[in-house]
C-alpha positions as a printed NumPy array, in Angstrom:
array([[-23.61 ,  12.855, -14.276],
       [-24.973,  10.292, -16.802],
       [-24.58 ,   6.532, -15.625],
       [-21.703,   4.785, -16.984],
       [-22.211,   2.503, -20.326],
       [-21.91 ,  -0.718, -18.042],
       [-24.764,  -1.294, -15.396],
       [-27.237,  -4.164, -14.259],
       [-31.009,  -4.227, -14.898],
       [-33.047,  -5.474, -11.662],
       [-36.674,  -5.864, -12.06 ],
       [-38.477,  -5.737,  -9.085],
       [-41.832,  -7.312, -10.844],
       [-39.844, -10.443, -11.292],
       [-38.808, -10.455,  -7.381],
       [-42.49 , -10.371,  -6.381],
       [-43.403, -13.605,  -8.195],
       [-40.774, -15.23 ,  -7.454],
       [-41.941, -14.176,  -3.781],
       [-45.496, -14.303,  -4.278],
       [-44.501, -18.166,  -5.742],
       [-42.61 , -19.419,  -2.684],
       [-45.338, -17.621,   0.019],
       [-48.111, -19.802,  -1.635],
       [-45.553, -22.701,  -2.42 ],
       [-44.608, -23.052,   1.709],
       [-47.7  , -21.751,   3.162],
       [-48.608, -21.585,   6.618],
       [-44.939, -21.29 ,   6.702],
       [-43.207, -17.674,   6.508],
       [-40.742, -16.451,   4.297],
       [-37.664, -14.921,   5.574],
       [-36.087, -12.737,   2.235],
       [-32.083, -13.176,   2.343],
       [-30.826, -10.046,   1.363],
       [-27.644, -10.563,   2.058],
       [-24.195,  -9.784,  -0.148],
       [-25.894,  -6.871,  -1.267],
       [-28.883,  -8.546,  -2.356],
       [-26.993, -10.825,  -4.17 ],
       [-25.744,  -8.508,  -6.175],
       [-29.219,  -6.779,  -7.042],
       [-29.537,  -4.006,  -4.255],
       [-30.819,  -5.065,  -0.791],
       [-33.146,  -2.342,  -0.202],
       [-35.131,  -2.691,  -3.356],
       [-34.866,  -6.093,  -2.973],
       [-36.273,  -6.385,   0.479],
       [-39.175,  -3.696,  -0.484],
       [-40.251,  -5.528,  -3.19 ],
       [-39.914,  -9.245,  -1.351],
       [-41.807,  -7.614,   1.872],
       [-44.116,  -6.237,  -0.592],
       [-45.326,  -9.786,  -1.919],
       [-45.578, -11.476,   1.294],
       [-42.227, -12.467,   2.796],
       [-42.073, -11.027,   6.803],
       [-38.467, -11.518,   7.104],
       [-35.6  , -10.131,   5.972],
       [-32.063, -12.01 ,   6.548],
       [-28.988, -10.624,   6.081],
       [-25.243, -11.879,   7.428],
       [-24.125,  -8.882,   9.255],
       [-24.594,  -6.118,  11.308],
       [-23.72 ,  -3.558,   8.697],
       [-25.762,  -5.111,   6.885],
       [-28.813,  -4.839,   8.915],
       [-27.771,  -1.635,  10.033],
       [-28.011,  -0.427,   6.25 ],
       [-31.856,  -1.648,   5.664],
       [-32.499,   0.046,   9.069],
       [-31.211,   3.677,   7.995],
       [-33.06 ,   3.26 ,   5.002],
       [-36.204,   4.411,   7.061],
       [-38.927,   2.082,   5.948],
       [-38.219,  -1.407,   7.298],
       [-39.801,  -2.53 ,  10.826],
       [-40.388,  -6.285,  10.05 ],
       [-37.899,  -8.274,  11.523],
       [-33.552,  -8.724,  10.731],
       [-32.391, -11.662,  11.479],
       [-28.905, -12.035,  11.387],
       [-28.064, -15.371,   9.975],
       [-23.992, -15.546,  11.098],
       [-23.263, -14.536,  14.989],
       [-22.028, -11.451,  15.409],
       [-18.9  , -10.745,  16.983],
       [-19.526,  -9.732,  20.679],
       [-17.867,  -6.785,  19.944],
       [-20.969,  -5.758,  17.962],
       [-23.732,  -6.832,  20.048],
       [-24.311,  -3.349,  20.977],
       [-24.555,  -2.693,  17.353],
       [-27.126,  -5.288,  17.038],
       [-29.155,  -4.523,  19.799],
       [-29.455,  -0.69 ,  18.847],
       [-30.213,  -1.456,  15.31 ],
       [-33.282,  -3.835,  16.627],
       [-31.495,  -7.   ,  15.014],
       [-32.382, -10.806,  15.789],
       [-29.001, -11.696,  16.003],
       [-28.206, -15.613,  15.8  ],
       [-26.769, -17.609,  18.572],
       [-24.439, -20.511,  18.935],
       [-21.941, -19.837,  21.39 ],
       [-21.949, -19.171,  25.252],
       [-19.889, -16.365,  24.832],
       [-22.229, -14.583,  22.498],
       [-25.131, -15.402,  24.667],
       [-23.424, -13.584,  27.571],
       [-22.729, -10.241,  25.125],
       [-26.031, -10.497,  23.858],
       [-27.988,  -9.688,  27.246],
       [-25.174,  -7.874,  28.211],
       [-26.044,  -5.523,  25.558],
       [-29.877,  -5.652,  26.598],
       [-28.706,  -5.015,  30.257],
       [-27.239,  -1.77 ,  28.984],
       [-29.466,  -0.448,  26.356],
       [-32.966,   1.244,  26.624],
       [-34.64 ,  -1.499,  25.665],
       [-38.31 ,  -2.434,  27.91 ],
       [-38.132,  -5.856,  26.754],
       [-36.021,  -9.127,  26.14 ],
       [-34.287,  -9.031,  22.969],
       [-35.801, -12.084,  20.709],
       [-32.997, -14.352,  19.558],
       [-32.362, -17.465,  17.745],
       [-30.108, -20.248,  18.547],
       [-28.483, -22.289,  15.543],
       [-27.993, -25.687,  15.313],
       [-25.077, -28.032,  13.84 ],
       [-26.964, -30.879,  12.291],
       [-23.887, -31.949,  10.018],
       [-22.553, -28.973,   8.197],
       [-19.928, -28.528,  10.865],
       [-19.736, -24.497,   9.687],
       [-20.911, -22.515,  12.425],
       [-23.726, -23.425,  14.828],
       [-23.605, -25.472,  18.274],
       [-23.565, -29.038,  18.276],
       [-26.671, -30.639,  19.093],
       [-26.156, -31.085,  23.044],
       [-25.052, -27.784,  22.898],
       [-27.898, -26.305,  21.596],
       [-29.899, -27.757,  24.276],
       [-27.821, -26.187,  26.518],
       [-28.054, -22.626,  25.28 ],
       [-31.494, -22.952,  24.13 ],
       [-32.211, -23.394,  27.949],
       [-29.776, -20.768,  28.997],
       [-32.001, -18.127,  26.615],
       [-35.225, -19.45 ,  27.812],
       [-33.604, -18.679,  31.41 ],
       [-32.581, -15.393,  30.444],
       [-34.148, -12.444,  31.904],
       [-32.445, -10.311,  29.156],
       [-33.628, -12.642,  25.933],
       [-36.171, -14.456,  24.472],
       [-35.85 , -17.846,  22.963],
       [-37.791, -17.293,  19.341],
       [-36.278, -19.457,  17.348],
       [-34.41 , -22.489,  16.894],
       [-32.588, -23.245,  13.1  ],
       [-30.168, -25.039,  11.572],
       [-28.648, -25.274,   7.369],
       [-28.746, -27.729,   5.123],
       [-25.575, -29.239,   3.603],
       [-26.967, -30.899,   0.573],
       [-30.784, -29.658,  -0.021],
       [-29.957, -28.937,  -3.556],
       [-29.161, -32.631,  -4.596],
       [-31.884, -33.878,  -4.814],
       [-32.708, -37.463,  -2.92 ],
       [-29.445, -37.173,  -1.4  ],
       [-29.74 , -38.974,   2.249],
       [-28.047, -36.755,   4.198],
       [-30.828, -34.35 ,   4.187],
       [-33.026, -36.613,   5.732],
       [-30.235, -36.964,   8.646],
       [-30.09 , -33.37 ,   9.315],
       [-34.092, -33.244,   9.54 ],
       [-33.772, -35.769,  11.684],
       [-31.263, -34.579,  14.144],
       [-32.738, -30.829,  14.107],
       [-35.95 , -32.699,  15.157],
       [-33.949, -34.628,  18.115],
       [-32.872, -31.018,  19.508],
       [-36.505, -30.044,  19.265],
       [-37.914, -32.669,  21.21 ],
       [-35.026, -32.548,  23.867],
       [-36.172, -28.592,  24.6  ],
       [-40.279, -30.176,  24.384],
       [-39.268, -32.08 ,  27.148],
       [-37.745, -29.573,  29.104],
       [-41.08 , -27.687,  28.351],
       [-39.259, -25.325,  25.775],
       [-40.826, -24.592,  22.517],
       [-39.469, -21.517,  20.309],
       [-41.633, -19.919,  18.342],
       [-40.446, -20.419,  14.873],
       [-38.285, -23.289,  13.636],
       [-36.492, -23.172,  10.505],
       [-34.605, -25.004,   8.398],
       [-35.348, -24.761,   4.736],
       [-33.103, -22.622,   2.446],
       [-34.351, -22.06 ,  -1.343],
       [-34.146, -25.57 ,  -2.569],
       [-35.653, -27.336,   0.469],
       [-38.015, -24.684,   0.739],
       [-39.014, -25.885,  -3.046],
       [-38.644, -29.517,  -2.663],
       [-38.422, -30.764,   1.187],
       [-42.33 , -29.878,   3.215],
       [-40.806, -31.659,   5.938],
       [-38.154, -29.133,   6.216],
       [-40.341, -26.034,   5.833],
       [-41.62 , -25.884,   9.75 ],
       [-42.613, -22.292,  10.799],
       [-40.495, -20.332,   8.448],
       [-38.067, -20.633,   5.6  ],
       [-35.24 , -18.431,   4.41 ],
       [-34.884, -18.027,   0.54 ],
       [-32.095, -16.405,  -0.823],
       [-31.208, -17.628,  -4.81 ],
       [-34.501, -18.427,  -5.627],
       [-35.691, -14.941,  -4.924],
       [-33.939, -13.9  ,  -7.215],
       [-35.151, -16.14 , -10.134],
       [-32.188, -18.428, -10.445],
       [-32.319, -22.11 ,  -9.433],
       [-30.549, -23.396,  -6.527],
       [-28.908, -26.011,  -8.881],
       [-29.146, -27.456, -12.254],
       [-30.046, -30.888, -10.801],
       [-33.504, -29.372,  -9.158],
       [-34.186, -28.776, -12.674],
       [-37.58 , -26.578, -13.087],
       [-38.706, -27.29 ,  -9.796],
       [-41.285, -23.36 , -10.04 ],
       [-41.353, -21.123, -12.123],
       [-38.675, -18.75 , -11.348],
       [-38.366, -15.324, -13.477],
       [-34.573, -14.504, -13.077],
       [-34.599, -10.601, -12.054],
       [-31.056,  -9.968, -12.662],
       [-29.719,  -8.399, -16.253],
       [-25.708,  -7.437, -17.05 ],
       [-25.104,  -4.717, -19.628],
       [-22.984,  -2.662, -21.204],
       [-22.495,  -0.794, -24.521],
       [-19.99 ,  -1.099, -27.425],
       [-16.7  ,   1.294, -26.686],
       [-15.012,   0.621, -29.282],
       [-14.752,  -1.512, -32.948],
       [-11.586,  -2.227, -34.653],
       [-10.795,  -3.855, -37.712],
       [ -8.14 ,  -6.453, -36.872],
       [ -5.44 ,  -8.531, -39.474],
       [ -5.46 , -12.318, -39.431],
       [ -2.665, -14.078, -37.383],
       [ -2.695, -11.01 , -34.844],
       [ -3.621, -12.333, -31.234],
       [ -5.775, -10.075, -28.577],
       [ -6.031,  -8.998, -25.42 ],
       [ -3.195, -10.043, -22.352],
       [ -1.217, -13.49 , -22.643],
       [ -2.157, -13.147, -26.491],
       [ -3.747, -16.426, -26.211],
       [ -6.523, -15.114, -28.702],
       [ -5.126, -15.654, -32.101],
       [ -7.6  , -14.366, -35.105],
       [ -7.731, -17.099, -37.89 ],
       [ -9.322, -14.362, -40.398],
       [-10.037, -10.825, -40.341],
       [-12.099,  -9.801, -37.718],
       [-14.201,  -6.739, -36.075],
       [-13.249,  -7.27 , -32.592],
       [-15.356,  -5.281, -30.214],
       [-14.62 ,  -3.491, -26.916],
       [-16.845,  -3.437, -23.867],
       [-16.113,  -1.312, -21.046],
       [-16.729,  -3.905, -18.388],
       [-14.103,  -6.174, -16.86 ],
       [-13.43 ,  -8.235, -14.158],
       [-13.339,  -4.901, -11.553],
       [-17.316,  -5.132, -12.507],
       [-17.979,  -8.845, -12.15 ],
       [-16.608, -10.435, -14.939],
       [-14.733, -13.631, -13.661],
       [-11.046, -13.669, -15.527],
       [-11.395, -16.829, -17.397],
       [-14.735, -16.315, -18.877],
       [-13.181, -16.013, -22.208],
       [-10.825, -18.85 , -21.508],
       [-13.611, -21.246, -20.956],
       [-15.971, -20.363, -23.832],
       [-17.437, -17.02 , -22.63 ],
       [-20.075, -15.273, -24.969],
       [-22.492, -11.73 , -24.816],
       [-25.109, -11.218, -27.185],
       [-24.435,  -8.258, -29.784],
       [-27.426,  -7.621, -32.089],
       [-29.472, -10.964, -31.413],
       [-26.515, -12.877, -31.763],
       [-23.935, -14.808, -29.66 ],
       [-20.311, -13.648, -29.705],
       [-17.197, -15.369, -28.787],
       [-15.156, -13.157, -25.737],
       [-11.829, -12.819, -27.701],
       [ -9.037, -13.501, -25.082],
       [ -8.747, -12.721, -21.402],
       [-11.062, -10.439, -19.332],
       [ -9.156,  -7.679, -18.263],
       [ -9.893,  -5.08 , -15.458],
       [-11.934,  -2.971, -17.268],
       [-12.785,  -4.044, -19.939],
       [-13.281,  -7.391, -22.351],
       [-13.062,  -7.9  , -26.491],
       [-15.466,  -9.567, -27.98 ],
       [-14.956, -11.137, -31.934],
       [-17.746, -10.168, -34.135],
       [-15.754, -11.681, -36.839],
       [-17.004, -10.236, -40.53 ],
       [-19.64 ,  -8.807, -39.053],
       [-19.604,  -4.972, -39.997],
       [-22.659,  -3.872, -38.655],
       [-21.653,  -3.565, -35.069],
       [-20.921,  -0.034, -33.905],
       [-19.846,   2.118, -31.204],
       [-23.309,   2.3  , -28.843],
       [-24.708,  -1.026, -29.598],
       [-26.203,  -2.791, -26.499],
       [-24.226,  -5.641, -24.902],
       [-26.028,  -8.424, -22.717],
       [-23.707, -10.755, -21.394],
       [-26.105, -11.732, -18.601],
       [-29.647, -11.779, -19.841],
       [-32.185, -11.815, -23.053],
       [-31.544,  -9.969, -26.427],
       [-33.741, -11.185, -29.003],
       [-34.287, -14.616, -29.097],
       [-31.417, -15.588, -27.019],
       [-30.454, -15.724, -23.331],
       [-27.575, -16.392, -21.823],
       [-28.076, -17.026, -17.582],
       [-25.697, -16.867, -14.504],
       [-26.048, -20.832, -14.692],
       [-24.354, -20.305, -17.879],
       [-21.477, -18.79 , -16.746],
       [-21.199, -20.747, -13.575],
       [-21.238, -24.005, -15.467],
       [-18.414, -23.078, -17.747],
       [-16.732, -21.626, -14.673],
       [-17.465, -24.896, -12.614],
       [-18.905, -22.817,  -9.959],
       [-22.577, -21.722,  -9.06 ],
       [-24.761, -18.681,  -9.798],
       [-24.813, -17.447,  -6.432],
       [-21.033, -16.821,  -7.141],
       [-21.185, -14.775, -10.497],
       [-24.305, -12.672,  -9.09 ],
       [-23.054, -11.768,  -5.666],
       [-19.664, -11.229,  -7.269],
       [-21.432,  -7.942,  -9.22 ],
       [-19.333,  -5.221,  -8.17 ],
       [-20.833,  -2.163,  -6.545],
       [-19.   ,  -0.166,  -9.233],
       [-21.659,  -1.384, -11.667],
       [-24.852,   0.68 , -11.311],
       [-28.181,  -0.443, -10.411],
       [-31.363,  -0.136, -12.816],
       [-34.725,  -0.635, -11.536],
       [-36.761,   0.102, -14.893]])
């Protein structure tokens, strides 16, 4: 069956430099690959192929099934880490997939070599603990980690490898509060030194310290949105040069001519102040699309050229005003994320007018919309 006239563009090249640029950017440190969310958006196993491919020797992911997936794809050995606990329900799960699950909680350190205890496995399982340096999400506070830290490095069923935490506010740049999680991170590490406990990797840096903050890059960082080519936040500016990997598509359904004074799509809040050609797109907000695109100034490129979304996104489909522009037809390509010509139009794009990020609008790419690795 041929591939529906709506489907995303992923190019792999552009994943390996961005790779290839963070490896030599954080070097000695590792890079962990975040392929979580489906590869944020752009197809996990490809994604982690082509990452492991330019240097990165970890993949993350945020759970089991997610890890589980890369595994049954047959080619990955390098090691999961899963950056969220997992329920103790699935510790099994995680142990029989060869996952590094993460750690923060007594209870999941009991499953965890509980599940060791009663699998095959020869050896401890290698786990990480997480830290709560001020992002009060998930992790243990910092006397807590100590605590479990030691209660790993006890355990007869697990090894201690690593020790991490998250960063609130790495992609503002200067803001202070960075500095403070650093800083308290680095208290938990020299609490363990003193008990004579030092995991192998620490790790704090996500994709915009990773890029801006050596003193957070320690033995490994995890990059997720800069993999991918998009900035962690307008703010960082051009901190490397990114390629964004990611491109939305679709063809033209559908071209009517349409009477001045008539209004389009649901809530008719799209009123036509001449006669236009308003296009049809079969793509909607079922694919991706966020709902209010068109409300807040929403374009795609038709021909080289910018076009106003005419109304609200519906499920399946949006209208685009071409106004007296007769030369669009039925077939034409549609970019609304991506280059045509001269012009570009980014996830930042959308996620400014959305007053969101792009991690939102890429992840949010349903798995309805087919995958192209040209």
């Amino acid at each position: 069956m041929a591939l529906r006239p709506a489907w995303a563009e992923v190019d792999r090249a552009a994943i390996r430099h961005n790779t290839r640029l963070i490896v030599e950017r954080v070097a000695p440190a590792q890079v962990c690959a975040v392929v979580k969310a489906h590869g944020y958006g752009h197809g996990p196993v490809q994604v982690a192929d082509a990452a492991l491919r330019a240097g990165a020797t970890w993949l993350g992911v945020a759970l089991v099934e997610e890890g589980a997936h890369l595994r049954s794809a047959g080619q990955f050995t390098e090691p999961i880490l899963l950056l969220s606990e997992p329920p103790c329900s699935q510790m099994d799960a995680a142990v029989a997939h060869g996952l590094t699950p993460t750690l923060y909680t007594a209870a999941a350190v009991d499953a965890a070599a509980k599940a060791v205890a009663a699998s095959t496995r020869r050896e401890p399982l290698p786990v990480h603990v997480k830290v709560d340096s001020g992002m009060h999400r998930v992790g243990a506070r910092p006397d807590a980690a100590v605590r479990l830290a030691l209660a790993v490095h006890d355990s007869p069923e697990l090894r201690l490898e690593g020790l991490w935490t998250h960063l609130a506010v790495a992609d503002e740049p200067d803001h202070p509060f960075t500095t403070t999680q650093i800083q308290r991170f680095g208290a938990v590490v020299d609490e363990l030194a003193a008990h004579g406990v030092r995991p192998q990797l620490l790790h704090a840096a996500n994709s915009a310290a990773a890029l801006t903050r050596p003193d957070a890059r320690y033995d490994m960082v995890r990059c997720g949105i800069a993999l991918y080519g998009l900035t962690p936040s307008p703010q960082l500016g051009a901190v490397a040069d990114l390629h964004p990997a990611l491109a939305l598509k679709a063809r033209v359904a559908l071209v009517k001519r349409v009477d001045a004074g008539e209004a389009v799509s649901y809530g008719l809040r799209y009123r036509l102040d001449k006669v236009s050609h308003v296009v049809t797109v079969p793509i909607g907000y079922a694919d991706g699309v966020p709902r209010r695109l068109g409300a807040v100034g929403g374009e795609v490129l038709i021909g080289g050229r910018r076009r106003p979304i005419a109304g609200t996104v519906t499920m399946d489909q949006i209208t685009v005003d071409c106004g007296d522009d007769d030369t669009v037809v039925a077939g034409d390509e549609v970019v609304l994320i991506g280059r045509q010509g001269d012009e570009e139009i980014t996830a930042w794009d959308w996620a400014t007018r959305l007053d969101t990020i792009a991690y939102e609008i890429v992840s949010g790419i349903s798995r309805r919309v087919p995958l192209d690795y040209p």
